[in-house]
C-alpha positions, 0 to 999 in steps of 0.5 A: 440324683445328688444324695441328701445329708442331714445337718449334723446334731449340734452337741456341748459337753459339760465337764470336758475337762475330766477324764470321762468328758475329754473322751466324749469330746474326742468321740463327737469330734469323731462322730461323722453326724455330730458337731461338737459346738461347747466344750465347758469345763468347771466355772465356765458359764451354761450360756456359751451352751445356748450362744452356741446353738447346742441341741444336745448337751453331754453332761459329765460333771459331778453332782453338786452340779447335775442337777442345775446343768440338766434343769438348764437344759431342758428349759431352754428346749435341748436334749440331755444325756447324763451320765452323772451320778447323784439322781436320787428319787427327788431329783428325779421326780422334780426333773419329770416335773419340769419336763412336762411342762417341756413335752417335745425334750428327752433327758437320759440319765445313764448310770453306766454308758458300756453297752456291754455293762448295760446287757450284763445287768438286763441279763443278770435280772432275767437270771435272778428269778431262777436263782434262790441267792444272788450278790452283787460285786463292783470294783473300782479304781480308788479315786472313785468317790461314791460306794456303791456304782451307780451301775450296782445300786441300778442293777440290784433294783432291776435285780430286786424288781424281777425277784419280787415280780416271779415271787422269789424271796430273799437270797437266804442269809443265816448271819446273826453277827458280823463286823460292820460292813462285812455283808456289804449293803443291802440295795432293795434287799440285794446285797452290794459290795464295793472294792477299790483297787488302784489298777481298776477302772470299772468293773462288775459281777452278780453271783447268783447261785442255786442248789449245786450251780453258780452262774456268774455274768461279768464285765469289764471296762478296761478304759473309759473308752468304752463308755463312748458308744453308749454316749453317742447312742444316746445322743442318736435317740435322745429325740425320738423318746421326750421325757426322761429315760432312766438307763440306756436300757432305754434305747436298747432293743434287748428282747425282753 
């Protein structure tokens, strides 16, 4: 009996020309059930997306542009992964809009795509309703252009959100004066803290303490390498879920 193949997922990259794209063309080009067919960089046009038959469109540009590249897509009936940042609350609810008037089309908006980054932050909410405090910590290389991660401010919601469904309150905090900043941010009452360091390139820990323990879940991504797994899985089940998936989480079957 010959052996059936399925035809490859025809797939464009936007913003093939940074750092985090260039690894996404070199791990679809290496993806035995993918065909890159666009790789588009700052200025070409969204039409050579469509003129080449993409069925799937990887975007990792930036955010003056995202949304644009996204609303692109969806109208013309292809899936998207997105690992841009910039989706704030308006953003993301014109996108559902849009989408459903495009039922059969799924977009993906993954703050962080390392599947490890993505456990780690599922794990750390679960923890937070067991813990009286908890804090957030992201480090990042100083080219990094937004404090804080997109990763973090989604972690302290999932954070925040687990808290506020077992009934646990505010992480105490008797501070009355503090230079500005010296607290770091508050992400739906959860404090955040940003560090950048040359040498760094993605990295995160929640401190969630309680009366004589601290229990602290770490990652870290030592190459933008580690993001691609993430990438191709999304492309992989970007399909079989329409409308739009805020996370990888998403697609993950974490048990919980």
């Amino acid at each position: 009996m010959t052996e059936q193949h399925s035809e490859p997922k025809l797939v464009a990259v936007l913003g093939a020309n940074g750092r985090m794209g260039a690894e996404a063309v070199k791990a679809v080009e290496a993806a035995p059930d993918m065909k890159l067919v666009a790789a588009l960089g700052r200025g070409d046009s969204l039409d050579q997306v469509t003129a080449a038959g993409a069925q799937y469109l990887v975007d990792l540009t930036v955010p003056d542009s995202t949304e644009a590249n996204v609303r692109f897509a969806v109208e013309n009936n292809i899936h998207a992964i997105v690992g841009t940042t910039g989706w704030d609350a308006g953003r993301l609810s014109a996108l559902e809009a849009l989408l459903a008037a495009h039922p059969g089309t799924g977009v993906l908006i993954a703050p962080n795509f390392a599947v490890g980054s993505v456990l780690a932050s599922a794990f750390a909410a679960k923890a937070a309703r067991y813990f009286e405090s908890v804090e957030v910590i992201e480090l990042h290389h100083p080219d990094k252009v937004d404090a804080p991660s997109g990763t973090a401010v989604r972690t302290a919601q999932l954070i925040a959100a687990e808290r506020e469904a077992a009934g646990v309150p505010a992480s105490p905090d008797a501070t009355t004066s503090e230079l500005a900043g010296a607290r770091g941010c508050e992400v739906d009452g959860v404090r955040v803290h940003s560090v950048r360091l040359r040498g760094l390139v993605a990295h995160q820990e929640v401190l969630l303490g309680g009366s004589g323990e601290q229990l602290t879940i770490r990652h870290d991504s030592f190459d933008r390498a580690s993001f691609m797994p993430g990438v191709l899985i999304g492309i992989r089940n970007v399909d079989a879920h329409p409308g739009l998936t805020v996370g990888l989480d998403g697609y993950l079957d974490l048990g919980f």
